[in-house]
C-alpha positions, 0 to 999 in steps of 0.5 A: 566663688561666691557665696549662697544667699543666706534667704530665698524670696519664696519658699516654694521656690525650694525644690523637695522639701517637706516643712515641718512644724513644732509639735508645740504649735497650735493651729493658730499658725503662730510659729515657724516651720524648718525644712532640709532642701534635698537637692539644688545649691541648697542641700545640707542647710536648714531652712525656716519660715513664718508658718503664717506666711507659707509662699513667703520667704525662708531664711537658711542656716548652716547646722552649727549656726542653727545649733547656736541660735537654739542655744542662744534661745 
């Protein structure tokens, strides 16, 4: 079997998704926004993307290499 990309060229292309921003961001669009797909291959990853660039591309995390990325922060 192979394995999931870890990215999707468009994040609208993820199904029943609700992005949400960092209540940190200002209204400059300068951050990123996450969002947990609920259905499709992709369900129980995280996935981020450039809030400047909405229909672009999302990078998805499992929850513990999320955890240490933030850790890593």
């Amino acid at each position: 079997m192979s394995a999931l990309p870890r990215n999707v060229p468009a994040s609208t292309d993820l199904p029943d998704v609700h992005w949400l921003r960092s209540s940190f961001s200002t209204g400059a669009n300068n951050c990123v926004e996450t969002a947990r797909p609920l259905s499709g291959p992709w369900v129980g990853l995280l996935a981020v993307r450039d809030s400047k660039n909405p229909a672009g591309p999302a990078v998805l995390f499992s929850a513990p290499s999320w955890g240490r990325f933030l850790t890593a922060l």
